[in-house]
Legacy VTK file of the C-alpha trace (Angstrom):
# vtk DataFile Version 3.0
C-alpha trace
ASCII
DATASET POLYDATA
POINTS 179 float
90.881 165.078 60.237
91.991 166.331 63.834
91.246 164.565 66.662
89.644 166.899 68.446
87.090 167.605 65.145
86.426 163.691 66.171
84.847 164.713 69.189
82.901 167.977 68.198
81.083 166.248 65.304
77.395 165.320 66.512
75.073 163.019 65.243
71.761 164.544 62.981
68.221 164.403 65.016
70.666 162.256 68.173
69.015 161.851 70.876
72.045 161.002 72.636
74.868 163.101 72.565
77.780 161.541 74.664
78.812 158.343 76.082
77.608 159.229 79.180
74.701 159.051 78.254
75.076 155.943 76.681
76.161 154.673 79.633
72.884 155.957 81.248
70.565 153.676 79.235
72.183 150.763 78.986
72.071 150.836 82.934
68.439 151.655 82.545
67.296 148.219 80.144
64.811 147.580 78.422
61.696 146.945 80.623
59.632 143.676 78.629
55.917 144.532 77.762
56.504 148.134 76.922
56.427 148.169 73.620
58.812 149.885 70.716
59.232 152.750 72.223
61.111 150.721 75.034
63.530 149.989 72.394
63.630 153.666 71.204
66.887 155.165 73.405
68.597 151.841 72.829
68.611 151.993 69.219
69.953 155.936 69.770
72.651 154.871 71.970
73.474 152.257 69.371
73.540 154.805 66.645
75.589 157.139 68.250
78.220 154.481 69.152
78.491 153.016 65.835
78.842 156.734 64.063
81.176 157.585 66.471
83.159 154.238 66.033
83.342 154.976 62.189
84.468 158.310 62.806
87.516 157.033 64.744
88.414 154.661 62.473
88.102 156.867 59.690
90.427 159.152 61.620
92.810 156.156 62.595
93.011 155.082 59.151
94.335 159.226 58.118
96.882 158.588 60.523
98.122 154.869 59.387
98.272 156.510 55.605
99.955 159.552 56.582
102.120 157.106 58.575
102.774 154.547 55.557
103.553 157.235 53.479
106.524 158.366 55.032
107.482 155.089 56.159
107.461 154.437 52.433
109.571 158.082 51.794
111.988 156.904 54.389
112.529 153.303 53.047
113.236 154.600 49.785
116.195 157.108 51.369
117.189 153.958 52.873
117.247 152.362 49.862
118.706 154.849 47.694
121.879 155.746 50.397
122.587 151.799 50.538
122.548 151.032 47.089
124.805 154.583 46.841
127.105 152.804 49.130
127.125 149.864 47.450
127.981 150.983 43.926
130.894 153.461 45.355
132.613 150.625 47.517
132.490 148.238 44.465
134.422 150.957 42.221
136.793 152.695 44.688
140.414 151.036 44.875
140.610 152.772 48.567
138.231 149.816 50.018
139.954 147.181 51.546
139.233 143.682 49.943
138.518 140.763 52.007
140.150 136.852 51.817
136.977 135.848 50.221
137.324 138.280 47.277
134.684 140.797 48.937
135.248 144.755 50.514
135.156 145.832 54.046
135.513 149.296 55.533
135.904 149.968 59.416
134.723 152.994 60.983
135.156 152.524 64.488
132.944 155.128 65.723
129.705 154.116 63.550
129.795 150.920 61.369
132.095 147.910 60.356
130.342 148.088 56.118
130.723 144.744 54.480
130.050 144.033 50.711
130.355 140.191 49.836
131.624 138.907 46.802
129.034 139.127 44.193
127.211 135.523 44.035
124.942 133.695 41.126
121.368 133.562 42.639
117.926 132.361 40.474
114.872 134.403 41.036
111.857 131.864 39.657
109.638 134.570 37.898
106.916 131.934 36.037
106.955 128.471 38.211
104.471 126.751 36.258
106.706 127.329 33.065
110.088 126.368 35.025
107.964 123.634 36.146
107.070 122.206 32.317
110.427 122.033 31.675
112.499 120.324 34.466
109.549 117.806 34.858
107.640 116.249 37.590
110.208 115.165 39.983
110.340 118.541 41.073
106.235 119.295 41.652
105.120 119.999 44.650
101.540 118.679 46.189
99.554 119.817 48.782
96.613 118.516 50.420
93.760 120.537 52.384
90.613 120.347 53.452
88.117 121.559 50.945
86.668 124.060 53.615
83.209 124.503 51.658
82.438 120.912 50.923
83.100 119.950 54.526
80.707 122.430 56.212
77.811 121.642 53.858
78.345 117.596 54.429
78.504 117.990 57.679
75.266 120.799 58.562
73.397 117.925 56.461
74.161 114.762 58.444
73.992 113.569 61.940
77.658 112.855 62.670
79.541 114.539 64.581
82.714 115.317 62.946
86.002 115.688 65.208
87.569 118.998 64.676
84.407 120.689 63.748
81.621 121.526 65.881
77.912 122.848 65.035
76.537 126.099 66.806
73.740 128.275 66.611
73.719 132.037 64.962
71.677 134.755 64.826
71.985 138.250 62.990
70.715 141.656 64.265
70.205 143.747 61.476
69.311 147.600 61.765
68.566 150.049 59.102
68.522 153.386 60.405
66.198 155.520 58.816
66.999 159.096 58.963
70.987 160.535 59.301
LINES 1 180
179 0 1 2 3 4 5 6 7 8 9 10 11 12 13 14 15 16 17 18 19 20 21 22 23 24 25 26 27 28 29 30 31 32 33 34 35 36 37 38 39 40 41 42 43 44 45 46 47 48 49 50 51 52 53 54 55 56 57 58 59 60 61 62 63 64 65 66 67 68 69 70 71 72 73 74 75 76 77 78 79 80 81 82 83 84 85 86 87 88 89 90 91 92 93 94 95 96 97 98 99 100 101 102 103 104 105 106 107 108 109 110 111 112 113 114 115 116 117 118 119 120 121 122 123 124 125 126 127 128 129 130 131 132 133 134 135 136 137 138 139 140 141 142 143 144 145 146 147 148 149 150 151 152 153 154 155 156 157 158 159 160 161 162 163 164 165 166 167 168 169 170 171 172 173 174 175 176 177 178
């Protein structure tokens, strides 16, 4: 989706067409004592914004994939040209080796490429096994608040709890009727 399709799409039976005006009646209000049909335009200009706020982030949401995906092509060249690199310098006698049994190759005008010496390194792939068998002197604890427990003890008593502090909510709900 374009951008500019963003902008031409209206919404079905809208009363209000623009965020102008939008703008309009919320500078108007709501005048107490006149009934629903004070609420009427509000509810419109409410409409409108939150269609056109799903349309943009429908739209923004293209552009992040479309974005991701070549971020994702790109990393994978990346990938690809470096491990390339990596497997040639290994093999080729031409490479310079370093004191520490390693290769370097200068290229003054771009890059200094290092490859260390390869090194023994442990990738844990099940803890909970690796765990069973080198016993508890290597497990782990940690303690947090049960998060679920605490709000329902404490929206039952009096106290007040430090850290935590009671409030009052409220939820609008609207259910538009008609697209």
């Amino acid at each position: 989706m374009e951008m500019e399709n963003y902008s031409k799409k209206s919404t079905k039976y809208s009363e209000v067409e623009n965020d102008e005006e939008v703008e309009e009646i919320i500078s108007q209000g709501i005048q107490q004592g006149e009934g629903l049909i004070a609420y009427r335009k509000y509810i419109w200009a409410l409409k409108f914004l939150e269609e056109k706020t799903a349309q943009l982030k429908e739209y923004r949401r293209q552009v992040v994939d479309d974005i991701d995906k070549e971020i994702t092509k790109r990393d994978g060249k990346i990938q690809d040209l470096r491990n390339y690199i990596l497997n040639i310098m290994e093999i080729d006698k031409s490479v310079p080796t370093t004191k520490t049994g390693g290769k370097s190759l200068k290229l003054p005008d771009i890059a200094t490429v290092s490859l260390s010496k390869s090194q023994e390194k442990i990738k844990i792939t099940d803890p909970n096994i690796v765990l069973e068998q080198l016993g508890e002197e290597y497990k782990k604890v940690t303690v947090s608040l049960d998060v679920t427990k605490a709000k329902k003890y404490i929206i039952n008593s009096d106290k007040n709890i430090k850290g935590a502090e009671k409030y009052q909510d409220k939820v609008l709900t609207i259910n538009y009727t008609r697209d």
